[in-house]
C-alpha positions as CSV (number, residue, x, y, z in Angstrom):
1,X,-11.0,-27.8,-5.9
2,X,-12.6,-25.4,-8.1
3,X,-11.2,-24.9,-11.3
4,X,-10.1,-21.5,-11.1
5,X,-8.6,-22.2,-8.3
6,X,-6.1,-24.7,-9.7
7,X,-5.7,-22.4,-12.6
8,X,-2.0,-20.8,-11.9
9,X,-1.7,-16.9,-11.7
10,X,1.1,-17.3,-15.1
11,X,-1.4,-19.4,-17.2
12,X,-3.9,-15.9,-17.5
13,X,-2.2,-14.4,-20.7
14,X,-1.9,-17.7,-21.9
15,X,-5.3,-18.0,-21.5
16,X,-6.5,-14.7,-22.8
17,X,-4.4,-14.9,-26.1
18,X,-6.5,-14.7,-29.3
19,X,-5.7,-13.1,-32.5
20,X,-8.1,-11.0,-35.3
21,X,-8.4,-8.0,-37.0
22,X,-9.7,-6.5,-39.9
23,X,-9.3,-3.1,-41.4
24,X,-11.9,-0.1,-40.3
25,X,-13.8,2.1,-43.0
26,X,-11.3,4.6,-41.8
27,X,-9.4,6.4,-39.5
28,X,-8.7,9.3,-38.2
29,X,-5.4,11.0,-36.1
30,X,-7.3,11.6,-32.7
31,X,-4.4,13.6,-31.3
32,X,-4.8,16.1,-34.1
33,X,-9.0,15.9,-34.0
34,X,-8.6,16.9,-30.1
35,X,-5.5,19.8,-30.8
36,X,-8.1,21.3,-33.2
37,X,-11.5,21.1,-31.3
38,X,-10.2,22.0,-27.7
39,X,-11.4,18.7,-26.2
40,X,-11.3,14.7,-25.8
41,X,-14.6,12.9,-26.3
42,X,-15.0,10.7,-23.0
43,X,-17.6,8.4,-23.3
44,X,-18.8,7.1,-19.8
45,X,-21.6,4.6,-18.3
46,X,-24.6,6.1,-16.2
47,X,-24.6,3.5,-13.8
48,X,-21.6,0.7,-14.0
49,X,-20.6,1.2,-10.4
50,X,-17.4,1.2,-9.8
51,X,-15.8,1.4,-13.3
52,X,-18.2,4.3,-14.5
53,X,-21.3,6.5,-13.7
54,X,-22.6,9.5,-12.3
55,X,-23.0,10.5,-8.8
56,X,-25.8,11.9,-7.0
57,X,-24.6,15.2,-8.3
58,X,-24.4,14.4,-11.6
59,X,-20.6,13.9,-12.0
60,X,-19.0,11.5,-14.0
61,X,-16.9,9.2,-11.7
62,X,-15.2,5.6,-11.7
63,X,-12.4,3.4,-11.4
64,X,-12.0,3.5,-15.6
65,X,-13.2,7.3,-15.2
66,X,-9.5,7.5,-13.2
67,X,-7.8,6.0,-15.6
68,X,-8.9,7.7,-18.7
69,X,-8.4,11.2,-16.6
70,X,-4.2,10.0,-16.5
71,X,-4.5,9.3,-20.3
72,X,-6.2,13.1,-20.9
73,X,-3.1,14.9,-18.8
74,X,-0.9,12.9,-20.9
75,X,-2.7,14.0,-23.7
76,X,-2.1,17.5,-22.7
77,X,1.4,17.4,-21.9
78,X,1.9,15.4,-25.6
79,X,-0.1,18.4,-27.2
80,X,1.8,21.4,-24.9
81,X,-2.2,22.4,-24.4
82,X,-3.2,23.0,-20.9
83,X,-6.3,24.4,-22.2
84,X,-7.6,21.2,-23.3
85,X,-11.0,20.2,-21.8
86,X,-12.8,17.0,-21.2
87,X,-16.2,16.7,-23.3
88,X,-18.1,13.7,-21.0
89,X,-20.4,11.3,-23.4
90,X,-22.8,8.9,-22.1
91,X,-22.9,5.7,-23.9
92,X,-24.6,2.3,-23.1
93,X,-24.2,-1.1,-23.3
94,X,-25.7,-1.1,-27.1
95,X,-23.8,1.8,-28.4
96,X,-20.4,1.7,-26.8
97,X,-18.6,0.1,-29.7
98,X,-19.6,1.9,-32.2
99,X,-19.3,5.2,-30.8
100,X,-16.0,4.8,-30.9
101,X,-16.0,3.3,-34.4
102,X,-18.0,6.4,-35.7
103,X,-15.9,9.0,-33.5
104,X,-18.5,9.9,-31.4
105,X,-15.9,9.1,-28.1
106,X,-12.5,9.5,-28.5
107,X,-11.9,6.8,-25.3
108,X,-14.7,4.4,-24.5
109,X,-14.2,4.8,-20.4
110,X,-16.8,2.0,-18.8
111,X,-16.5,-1.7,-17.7
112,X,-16.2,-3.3,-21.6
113,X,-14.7,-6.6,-22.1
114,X,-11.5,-7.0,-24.5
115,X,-12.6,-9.9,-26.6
116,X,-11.0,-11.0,-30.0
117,X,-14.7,-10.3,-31.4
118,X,-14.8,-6.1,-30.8
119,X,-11.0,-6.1,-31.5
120,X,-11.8,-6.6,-35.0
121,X,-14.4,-3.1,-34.9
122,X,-12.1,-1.2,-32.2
123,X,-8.5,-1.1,-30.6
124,X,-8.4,-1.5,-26.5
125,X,-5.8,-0.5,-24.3
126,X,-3.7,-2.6,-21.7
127,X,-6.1,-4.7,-19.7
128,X,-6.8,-2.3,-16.8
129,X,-9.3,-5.2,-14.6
130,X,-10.3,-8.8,-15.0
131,X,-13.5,-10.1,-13.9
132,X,-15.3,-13.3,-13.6
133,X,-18.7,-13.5,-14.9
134,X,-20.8,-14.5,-11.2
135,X,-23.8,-15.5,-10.0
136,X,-24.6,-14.0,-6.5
137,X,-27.6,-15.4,-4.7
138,X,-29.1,-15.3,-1.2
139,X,-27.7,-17.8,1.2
140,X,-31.1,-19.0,2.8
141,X,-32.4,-19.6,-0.9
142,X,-30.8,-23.1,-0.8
143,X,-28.9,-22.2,-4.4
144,X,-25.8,-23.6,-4.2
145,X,-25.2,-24.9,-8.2
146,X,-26.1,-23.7,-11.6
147,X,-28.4,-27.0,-11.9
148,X,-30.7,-25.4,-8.7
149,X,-31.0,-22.5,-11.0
150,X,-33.2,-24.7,-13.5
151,X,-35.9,-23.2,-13.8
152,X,-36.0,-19.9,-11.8
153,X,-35.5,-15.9,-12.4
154,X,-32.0,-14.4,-13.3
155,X,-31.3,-10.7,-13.4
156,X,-28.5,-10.1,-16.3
157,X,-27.7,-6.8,-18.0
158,X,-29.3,-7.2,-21.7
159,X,-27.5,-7.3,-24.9
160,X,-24.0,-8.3,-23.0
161,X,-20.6,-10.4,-23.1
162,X,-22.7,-12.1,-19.5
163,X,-26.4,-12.5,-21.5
164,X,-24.8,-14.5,-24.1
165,X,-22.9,-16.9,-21.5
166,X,-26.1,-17.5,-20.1
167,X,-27.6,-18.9,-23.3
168,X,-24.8,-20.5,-24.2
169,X,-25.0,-22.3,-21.0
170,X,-28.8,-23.3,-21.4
171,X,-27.7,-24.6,-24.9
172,X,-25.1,-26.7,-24.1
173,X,-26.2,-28.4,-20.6
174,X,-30.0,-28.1,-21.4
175,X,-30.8,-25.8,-18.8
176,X,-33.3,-23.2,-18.8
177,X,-33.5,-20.3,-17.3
178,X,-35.9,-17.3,-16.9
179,X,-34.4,-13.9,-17.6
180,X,-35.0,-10.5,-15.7
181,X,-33.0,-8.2,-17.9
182,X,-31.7,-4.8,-16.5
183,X,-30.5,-2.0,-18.1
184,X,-27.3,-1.8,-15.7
185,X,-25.5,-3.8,-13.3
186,X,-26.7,-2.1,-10.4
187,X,-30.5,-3.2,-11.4
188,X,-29.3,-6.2,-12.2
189,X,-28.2,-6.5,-8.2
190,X,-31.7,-4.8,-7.4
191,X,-33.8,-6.8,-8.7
192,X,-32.3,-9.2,-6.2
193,X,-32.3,-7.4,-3.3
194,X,-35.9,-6.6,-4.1
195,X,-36.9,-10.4,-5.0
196,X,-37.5,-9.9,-8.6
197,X,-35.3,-12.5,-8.8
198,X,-33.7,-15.4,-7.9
199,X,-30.0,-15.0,-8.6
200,X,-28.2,-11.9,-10.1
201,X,-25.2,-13.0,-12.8
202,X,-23.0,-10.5,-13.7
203,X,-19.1,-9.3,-13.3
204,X,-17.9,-10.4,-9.7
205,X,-16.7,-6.8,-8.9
206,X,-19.5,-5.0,-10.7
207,X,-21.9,-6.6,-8.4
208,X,-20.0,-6.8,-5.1
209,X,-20.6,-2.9,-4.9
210,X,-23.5,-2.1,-6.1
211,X,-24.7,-4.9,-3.1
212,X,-22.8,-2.5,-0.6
213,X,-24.3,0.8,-1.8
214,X,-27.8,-0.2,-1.8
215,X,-27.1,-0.4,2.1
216,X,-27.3,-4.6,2.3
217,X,-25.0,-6.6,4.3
218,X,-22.8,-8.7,2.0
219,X,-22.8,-11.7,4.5
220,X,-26.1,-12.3,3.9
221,X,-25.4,-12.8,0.6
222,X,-22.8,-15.2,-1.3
223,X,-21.4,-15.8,-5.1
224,X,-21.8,-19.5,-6.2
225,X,-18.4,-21.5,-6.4
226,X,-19.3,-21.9,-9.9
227,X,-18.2,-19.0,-12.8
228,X,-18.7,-18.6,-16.4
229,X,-16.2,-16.7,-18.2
230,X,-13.0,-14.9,-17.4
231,X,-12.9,-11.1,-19.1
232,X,-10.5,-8.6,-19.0
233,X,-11.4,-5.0,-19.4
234,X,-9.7,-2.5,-21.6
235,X,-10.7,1.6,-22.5
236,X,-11.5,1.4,-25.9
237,X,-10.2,3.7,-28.8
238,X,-10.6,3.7,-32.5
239,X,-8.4,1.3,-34.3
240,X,-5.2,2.4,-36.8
241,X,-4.2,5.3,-35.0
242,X,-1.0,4.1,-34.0
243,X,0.0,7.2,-31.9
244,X,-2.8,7.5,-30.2
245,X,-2.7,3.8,-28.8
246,X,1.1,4.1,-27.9
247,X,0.2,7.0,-25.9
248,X,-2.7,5.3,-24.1
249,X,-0.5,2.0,-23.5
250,X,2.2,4.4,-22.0
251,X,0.3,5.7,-19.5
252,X,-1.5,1.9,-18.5
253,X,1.6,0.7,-18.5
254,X,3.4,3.4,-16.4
255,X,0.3,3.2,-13.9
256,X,0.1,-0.8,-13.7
257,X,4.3,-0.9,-13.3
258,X,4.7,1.8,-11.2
259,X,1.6,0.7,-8.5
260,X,-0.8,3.4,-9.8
261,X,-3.6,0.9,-10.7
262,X,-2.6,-1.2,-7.5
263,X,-4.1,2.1,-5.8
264,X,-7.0,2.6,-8.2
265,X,-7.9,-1.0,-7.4
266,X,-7.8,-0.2,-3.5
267,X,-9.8,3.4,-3.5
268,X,-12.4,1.7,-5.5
269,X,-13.0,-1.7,-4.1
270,X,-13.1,-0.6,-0.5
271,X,-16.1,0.0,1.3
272,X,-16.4,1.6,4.5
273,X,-17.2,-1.7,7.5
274,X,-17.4,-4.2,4.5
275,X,-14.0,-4.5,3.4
276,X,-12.0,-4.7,0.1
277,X,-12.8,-6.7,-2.7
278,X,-10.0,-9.3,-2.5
279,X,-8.0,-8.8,-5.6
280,X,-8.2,-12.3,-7.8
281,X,-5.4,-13.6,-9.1
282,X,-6.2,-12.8,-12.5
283,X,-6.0,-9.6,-12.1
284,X,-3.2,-9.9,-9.9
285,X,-0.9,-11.3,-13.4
286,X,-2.9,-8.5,-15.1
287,X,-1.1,-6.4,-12.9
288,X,2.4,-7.8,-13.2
289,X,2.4,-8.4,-17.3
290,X,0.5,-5.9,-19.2
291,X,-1.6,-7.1,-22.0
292,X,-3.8,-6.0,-24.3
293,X,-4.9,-9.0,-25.9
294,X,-8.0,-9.7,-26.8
295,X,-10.0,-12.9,-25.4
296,X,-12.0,-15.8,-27.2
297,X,-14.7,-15.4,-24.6
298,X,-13.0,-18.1,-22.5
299,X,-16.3,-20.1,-20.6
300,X,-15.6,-22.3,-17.7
């Protein structure tokens, strides 16, 4: 039996505990910076289906897009300012950290890992999803284990959590691999679909729809048994502002207790023929204990 498998639902925070932190440059009250501009910075992804991105009208959208929308009204009923408007911020993969160090997005709203590392530049909120870092192949390619990918093409997003397990991985079992790196997850997927590639690796759910939207059947497709890390995502937010975190952990925890994110998890994963995304266990005990701890990247 697979490892994960045997893993028991109760042992994930026990898993993802890890401890850190070190004191910002500085810090600023966010409630009072958005009372006197009018608005909260939301920084978003362009294409991270589902967690963030925009659509094919150019609006801002996602699972963590949702979630960050329940932590602005909240914001506007804590302020008594109805008035208060949402000023959307792209950010990528190389900036998302510290535009939220430097202030440039009041919430960081996209698909980022809460590890122990980034918890020592920024605060995170509960964990709102856990993924499992996957890699999805073709099943007529005859890849069934990470020893068949010796050798041959894998699509990974660059300068990520899932780049670094993969050279990690070459290090310590002497493999080696041949990267296709993509700018988003949903290249990543596309350079599969399109044979650029031999395998795509990236976060189970961040690859299981992107393969849905670019019209291909998932059965002929399939995840090896075999994954590399276990991450939990969190919206980040600048760290010692007290206030502002107890009012972002108020409303994750009021939407994982009282079935909101249950419902999140179920508009988002569900694709019209194909199914839903069966919801792992992990996040399953994400959904029953909120955490925000931040994780020792924890490599199986």
């Amino acid at each position: 039996m697979h490892f994960l498998s045997r893993l028991r639902p109760w042992a994930l925070m026990a898993a993802l505990a890890a401890f850190g932190s070190a004191a910002p440059a500085w810090a600023e009250d966010t409630l009072a910076r958005i009372a006197s501009s009018g608005e909260l910075k939301l920084g978003h992804r362009e294409k991270s289906l589902p967690f963030s991105f925009k659509d094919a009208n150019g609006a801002v959208k996602g699972y963590t897009v949702d979630v960050c929308l329940q932590v602005f009204d909240e914001i506007k009923k804590e302020l008594k300012r109805p008035d208060l408007r949402v000023h959307y911020l792209l950010v990528d993969g190389k900036n998302r950290i510290s535009d939220v160090k430097d202030g440039v997005v009041d919430l960081e709203c996209g698909g980022t890992a809460n590890t122990a590392a980034r918890q020592k530049e920024i605060a995170f909120s509960h964990h709102i999803f856990v993924a499992t870092s996957s890699f999805l192949v073709r099943k007529n390619s005859g890849i069934k284990t990470l020893d068949d990918l010796q050798g041959k093409k894998i699509a990974v997003q660059g300068k990520t959590t899932n780049e670094g397990l993969l050279r990690a991985n070459e290090r310590t079992y002497n493999r080696h691999f041949n990267y296709v790196l993509a700018d988003s997850t949903i290249d990543v997927v596309g350079a599969l679909v399109k044979g650029e590639a031999d395998a795509a690796f990236a976060d189970d759910a961040g690859i299981w729809i992107p393969l849905t939207r670019l019209g291909k059947n998932v059965d002929d497709y399939q995840f090896l048994e075999k994954r590399l890390s276990l991450e939990p995502y969190s919206i980040g937010l600048r760290k010692d502002d007290p206030k502002f975190k107890e009012l972002v952990d108020r409303v994750t925890r009021r939407m994982i207790q009282g079935g909101e994110m249950a419902a999140l998890y179920k508009k988002w994963f569900s694709v019209e023929q194909q199914g839903m995304l069966p919801m792992s266990m992990f996040m399953k005990e994400a959904l029953r204990r909120p955490s925000d701890m931040g994780v020792e990247q924890i490599a199986f």
